[in-house]
N, C-alpha and C positions, 0 to 999 in steps of 0.2 A: 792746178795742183795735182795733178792726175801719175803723173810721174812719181810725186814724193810718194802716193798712196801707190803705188808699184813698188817701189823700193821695199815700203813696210812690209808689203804681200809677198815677195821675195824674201826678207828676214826672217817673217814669221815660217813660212815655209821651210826653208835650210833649219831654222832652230826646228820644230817638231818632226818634221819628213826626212832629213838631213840630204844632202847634196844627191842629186841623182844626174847621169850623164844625158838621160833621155831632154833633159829641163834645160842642157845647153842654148839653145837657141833660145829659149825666152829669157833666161838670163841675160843674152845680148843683147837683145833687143828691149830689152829693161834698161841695160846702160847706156846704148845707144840712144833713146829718149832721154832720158835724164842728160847726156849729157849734149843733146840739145838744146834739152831745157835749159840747161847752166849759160851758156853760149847766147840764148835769147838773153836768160836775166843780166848778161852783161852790159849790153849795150845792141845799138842796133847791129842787123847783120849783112853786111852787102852782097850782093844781089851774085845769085849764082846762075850758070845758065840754064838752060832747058836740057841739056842732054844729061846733067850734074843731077836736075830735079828725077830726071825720070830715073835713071841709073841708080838715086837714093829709092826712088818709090820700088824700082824691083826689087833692089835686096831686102826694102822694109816687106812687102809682098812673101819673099821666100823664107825671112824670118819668121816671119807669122804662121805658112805652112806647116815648116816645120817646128814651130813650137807646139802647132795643133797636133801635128802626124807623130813626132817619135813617144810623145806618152801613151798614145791610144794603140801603135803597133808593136811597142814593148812597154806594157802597163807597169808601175806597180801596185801592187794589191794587198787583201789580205785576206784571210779566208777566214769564209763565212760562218756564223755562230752554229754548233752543233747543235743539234735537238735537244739533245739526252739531259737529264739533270746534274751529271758530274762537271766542275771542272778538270781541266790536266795538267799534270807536270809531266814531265819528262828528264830521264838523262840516258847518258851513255855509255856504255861500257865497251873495253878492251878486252878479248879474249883468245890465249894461244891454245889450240889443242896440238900439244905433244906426243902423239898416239898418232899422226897422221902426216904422212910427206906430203907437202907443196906439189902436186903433179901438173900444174899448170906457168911452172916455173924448169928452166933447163939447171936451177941450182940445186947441188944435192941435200944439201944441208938444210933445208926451208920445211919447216914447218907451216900449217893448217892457222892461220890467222883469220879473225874476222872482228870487223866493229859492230857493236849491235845497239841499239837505241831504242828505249823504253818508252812509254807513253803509259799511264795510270794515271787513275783518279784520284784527283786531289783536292783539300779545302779550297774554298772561295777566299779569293784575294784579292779584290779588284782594283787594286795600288800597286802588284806586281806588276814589274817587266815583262810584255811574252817574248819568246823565246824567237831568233831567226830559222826562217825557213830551210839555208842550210848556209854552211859557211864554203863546204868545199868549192870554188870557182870551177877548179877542172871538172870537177862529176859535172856540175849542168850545162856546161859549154862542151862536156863532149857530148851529153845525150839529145841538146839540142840539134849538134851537128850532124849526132845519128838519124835522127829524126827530118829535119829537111835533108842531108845527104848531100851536107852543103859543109866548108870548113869555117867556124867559126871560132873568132879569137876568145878566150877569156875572159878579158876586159869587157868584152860583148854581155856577159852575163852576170858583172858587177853587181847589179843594181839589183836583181833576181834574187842574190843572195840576202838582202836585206829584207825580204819580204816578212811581214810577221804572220805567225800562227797565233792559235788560238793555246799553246801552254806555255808552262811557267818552270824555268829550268830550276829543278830540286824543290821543288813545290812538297808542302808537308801533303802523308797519303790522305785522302779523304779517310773519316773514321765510319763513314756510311754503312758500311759491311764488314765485318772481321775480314773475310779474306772475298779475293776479286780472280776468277778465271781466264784462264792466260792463252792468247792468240799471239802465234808467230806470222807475219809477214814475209814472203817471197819475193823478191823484185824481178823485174823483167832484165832480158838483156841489155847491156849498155845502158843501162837503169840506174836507179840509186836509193837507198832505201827512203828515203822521204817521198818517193813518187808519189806514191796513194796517201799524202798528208788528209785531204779529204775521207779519205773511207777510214783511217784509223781513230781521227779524230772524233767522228762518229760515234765508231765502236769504244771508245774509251769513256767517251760523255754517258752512255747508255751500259757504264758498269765494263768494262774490259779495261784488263793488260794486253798491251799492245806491240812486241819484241819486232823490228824489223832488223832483217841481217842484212849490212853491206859483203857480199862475197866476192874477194877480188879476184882479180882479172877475168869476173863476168859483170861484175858492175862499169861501169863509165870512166869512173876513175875515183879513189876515194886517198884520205889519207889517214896515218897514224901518230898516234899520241908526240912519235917521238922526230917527227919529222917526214917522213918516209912517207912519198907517194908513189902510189897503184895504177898505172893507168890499161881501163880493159883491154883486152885482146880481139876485141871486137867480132863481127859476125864471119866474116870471112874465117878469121881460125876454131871459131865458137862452133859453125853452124853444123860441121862434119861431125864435132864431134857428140851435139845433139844429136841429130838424125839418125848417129848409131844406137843412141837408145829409144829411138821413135822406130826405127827399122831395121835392123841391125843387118849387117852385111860381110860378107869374108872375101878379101882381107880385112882386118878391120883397120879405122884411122888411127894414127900416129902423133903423137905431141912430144917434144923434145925427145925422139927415138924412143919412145914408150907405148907398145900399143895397148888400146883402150879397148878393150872386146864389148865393155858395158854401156862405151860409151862417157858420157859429162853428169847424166844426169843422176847417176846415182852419189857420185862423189860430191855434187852438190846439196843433194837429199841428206845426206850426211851432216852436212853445217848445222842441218836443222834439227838434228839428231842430239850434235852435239851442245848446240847453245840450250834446248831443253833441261840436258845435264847441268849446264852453267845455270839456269835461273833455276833449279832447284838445290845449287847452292847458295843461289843471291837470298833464296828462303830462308835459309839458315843464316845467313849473315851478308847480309848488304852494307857493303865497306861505305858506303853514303849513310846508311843507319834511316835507310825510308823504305826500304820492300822488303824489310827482314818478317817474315810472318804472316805476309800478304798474299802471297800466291796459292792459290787449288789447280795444284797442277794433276789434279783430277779431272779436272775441267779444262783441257788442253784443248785446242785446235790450229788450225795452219790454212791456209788461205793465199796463195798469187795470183799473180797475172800475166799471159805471157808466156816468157821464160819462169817464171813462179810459179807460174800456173803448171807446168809442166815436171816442177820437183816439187811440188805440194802434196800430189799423189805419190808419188815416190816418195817423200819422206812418211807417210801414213801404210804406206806400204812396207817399208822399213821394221818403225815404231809405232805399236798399236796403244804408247801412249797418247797419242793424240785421238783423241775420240771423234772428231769432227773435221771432214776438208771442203773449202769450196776452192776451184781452178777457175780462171777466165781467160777462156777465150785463148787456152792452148790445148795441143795433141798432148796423149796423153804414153808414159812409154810402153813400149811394145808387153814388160813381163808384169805389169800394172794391168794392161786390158785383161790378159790372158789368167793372169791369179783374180783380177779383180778387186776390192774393196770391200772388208765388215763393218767400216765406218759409215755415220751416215754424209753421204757428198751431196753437193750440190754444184752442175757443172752450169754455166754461162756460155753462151756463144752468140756470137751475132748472125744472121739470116743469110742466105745465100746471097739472098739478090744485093743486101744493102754490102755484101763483102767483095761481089764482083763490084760495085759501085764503086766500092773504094782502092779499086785496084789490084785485086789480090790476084795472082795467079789460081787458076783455076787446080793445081795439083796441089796448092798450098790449102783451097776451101776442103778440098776432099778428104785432105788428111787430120782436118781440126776434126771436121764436122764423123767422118768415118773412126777415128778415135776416142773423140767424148760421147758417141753414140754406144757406142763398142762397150765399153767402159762401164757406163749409166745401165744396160740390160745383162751387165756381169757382175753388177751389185749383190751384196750378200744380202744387206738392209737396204733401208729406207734412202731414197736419190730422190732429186729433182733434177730435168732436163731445162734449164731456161731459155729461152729464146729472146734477145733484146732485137727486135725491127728496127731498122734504121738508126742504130747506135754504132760509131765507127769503135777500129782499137784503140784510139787514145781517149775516148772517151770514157776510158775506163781507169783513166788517170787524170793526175794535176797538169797534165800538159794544156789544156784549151785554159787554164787559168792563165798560163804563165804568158804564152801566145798565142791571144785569142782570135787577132785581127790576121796575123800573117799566117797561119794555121788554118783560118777559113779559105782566105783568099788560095792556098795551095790546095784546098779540098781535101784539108785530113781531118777534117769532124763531120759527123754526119748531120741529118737535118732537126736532131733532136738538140732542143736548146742545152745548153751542156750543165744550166742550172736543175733544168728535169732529169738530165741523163743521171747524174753526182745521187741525187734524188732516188731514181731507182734502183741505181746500185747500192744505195745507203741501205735503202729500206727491206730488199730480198737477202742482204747483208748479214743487215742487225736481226733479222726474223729469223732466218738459219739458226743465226750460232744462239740465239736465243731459244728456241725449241729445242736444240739437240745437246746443249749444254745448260742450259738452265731451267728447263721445263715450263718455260712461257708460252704463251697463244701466240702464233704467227699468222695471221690472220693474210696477209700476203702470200704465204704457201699453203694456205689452205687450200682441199678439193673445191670446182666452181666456182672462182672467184677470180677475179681480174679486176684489180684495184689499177692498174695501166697500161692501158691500150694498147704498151706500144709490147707489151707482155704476154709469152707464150708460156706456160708451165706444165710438162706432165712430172707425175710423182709418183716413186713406186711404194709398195708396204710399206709401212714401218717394220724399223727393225727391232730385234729383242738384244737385250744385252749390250749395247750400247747407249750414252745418253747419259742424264743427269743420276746420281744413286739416289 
């Protein structure tokens, strides 16, 4: 009866898990049992030869491999419960800024578009739906393929998309606090604003609003309300025109006959600028009728990775509404180092050796490391230097969730379990924007203290006039 009770385990599965393409081969080899079984209960079976026996025994052999190998090297998952006592909801919003040309487009007429997606704290509900990890196919099938540098189809990352989080789409606000302090997200290049599902979900359990910005064509690929998809422009046209505002140079780089003297990354500092302005009108009236009255955007901050990491300072550079920035584990731009920061920052980077370890060019260590250095003893206020040992770059993302097994095997995670790694970036995270925007103990940033190992911190004065009022 072993086969019938397969069938059930197969049912039961599709109804709660719903079909995954990774689960093909054990679905075969589900029917294929079965329907050998049927074939015995008929009657008897005449005798097959020896080369028939073996021939069935290898594909039964290869089915069984790969029923074991494609869920383990493309898992699905779901991510793991936050600390914090809030739950989340989440939604999304559409927004044009009319004030600003499209420059990363050869069309004249294009305006400043971006999608940006909320995350706050909300009632408990434990009969709600949560929310999928993202719907876009193309954003994670290209940032996958940016990432091994390998072409991968869309269909490839089907199943990805179905991943659940831990919120709840238009979840009512938690009533826990009158109003909740508000952090913008940064994504990386060829990214996508759900990257850091992990660090935001975090930050929102433990009291935060959470805005990440899809900015196209530096994200992956994203789409809009009305149909309309974005697909990046990726590093090759991206990276010139980073680099002129990491180093700027004359002549300067060029995007559709347009020369860019400043560079990309202020124009992107700008989205950040601008979606600010957008959630202090969502303030006043959130067309969902759930964050109208919610936000202290007194209590501002900004935070990437990356390429985030790199317009995160630039947007606090910008707008000294944001009171608080953390970057990881990017250079920082050139008129950033040299003005410097009256916010308080906290910059992240990983260690030389574990950066040569993982491949980096040696011109590329000198410029993170020579920048966020630069940068941290150009502070007005209060900084912290952090040093993660042995934590690669995607560790600073939801990537080693997504692929965990072929991501090892290619040697793009370091030897920190990626459950400790989530962990520590959680924790010097939540401790930040908690002291500097809320006036809590951070006991992780504290002088003399090293709650982990793999953790280096120096920290400069506190500042005045910055911080919670």
């Amino acid at each position: 009866m072993l086969p019938v009770g397969a069938v059930l385990i197969a049912a039961t599965h599709l109804l709660v898990e719903r079909y995954r393409w990774q689960m093909v081969p054990a679905y075969a080899v589900t029917a294929v049992l079965v329907l050998v079984w049927l074939v015995q209960r008929a009657g008897p079976v005449r005798p097959v030869s020896g080369m028939v026996v073996a021939g069935a025994v290898a594909l039964g052999v290869i089915g069984l491999v790969l029923s074991t190998a494609l869920p383990v090297v493309v898992p699905s998952f779901r991510f793991p419960e936050p600390s914090g006592p809030h739950r989340i909801g989440t939604l999304t919003y559409h927004w044009h800024d009319e004030t600003r040309a499209e420059v990363l487009t050869s069309a004249p007429g294009d305006h400043r578009e971006v999608m940006v997606q909320v995350w706050y704290p909300a009632s408990p509900d434990p009969e709600a739906p949560r929310a999928p990890y993202m719907r876009e196919q193309g954003a994670l099938a290209n940032w996958l393929a940016w990432l091994l540098r390998l072409r991968i189809p869309q269909w490839l990352s089907r199943p990805l998309d179905s991943v659940i989080t831990n919120a709840v789409a238009a979840a009512p606000l938690a009533a826990t606090d009158p109003t909740y302090p508000v952090l913008l997200f940064m994504q990386g290049l060829s990214g996508f604003r759900q990257m850091n599902t992990f660090q935001v979900e975090e930050l929102v359990s433990h009291g935060y609003v959470v805005a990440a910005i899809d900015q196209p064509y530096a994200a992956a690929a994203m789409s809009f309300p009305d149909g309309r998809q974005v697909l990046g422009l990726g590093k090759r046209v991206m990276w010139p025109l980073i680099q002129q505002s990491l180093e700027p140079s004359t002549p300067p780089p060029e995007l559709n006959g347009r020369p860019l003297p400043e560079g990309i990354i202020p124009y992107l500092a700008r989205d950040a600028v601008f979606v600010l302005d957008r959630l202090a009108d969502l303030n006043e009236a959130d067309p969902n009728g759930v964050l109208t009255g919610a936000l202290d955007l007194s209590r501002a901050g900004v935070f990437g990775v990356s390429l985030g990491g790199i317009t995160a300072p630039e947007a606090c550079h910008l707008d000294p509404r944001f009171r608080a920035c953390m970057a990881m584990e990017a250079p920082i731009p050139a008129e950033v180092v040299t003005a410097g920061l009256e916010q308080p920052t906290l910059l992240l980077i990983g260690d030389v050796e574990t950066m040569r370890a993982a491949g980096w060019a040696e011109e590329g260590i000198t410029q993170h490391h020579t920048n966020m250095r630069s940068l941290y003893e150009n502070l007005g206020g209060s900084g912290y230097y952090v040093v993660t040992n042995g934590m690669y770059h995607l560790n600073l993302t939801d990537a080693p969730l997504l692929l965990r097994a072929p991501f090892t095997a290619l040697g793009l995670l370091g030897p920190i379990d990626v459950e400790r790694a989530h962990g520590i970036v959680n924790a010097y995270t939540v401790a930040f924007f908690d002291k500097h925007l809320r006036g809590l103990p951070a006991p992780p940033l504290d002088a003399g203290t090293r709650p982990y190992r793999e953790i280096d911190v120096e920290a400069r004065p506190e500042s005045r006039g910055w911080g919670p009022d």
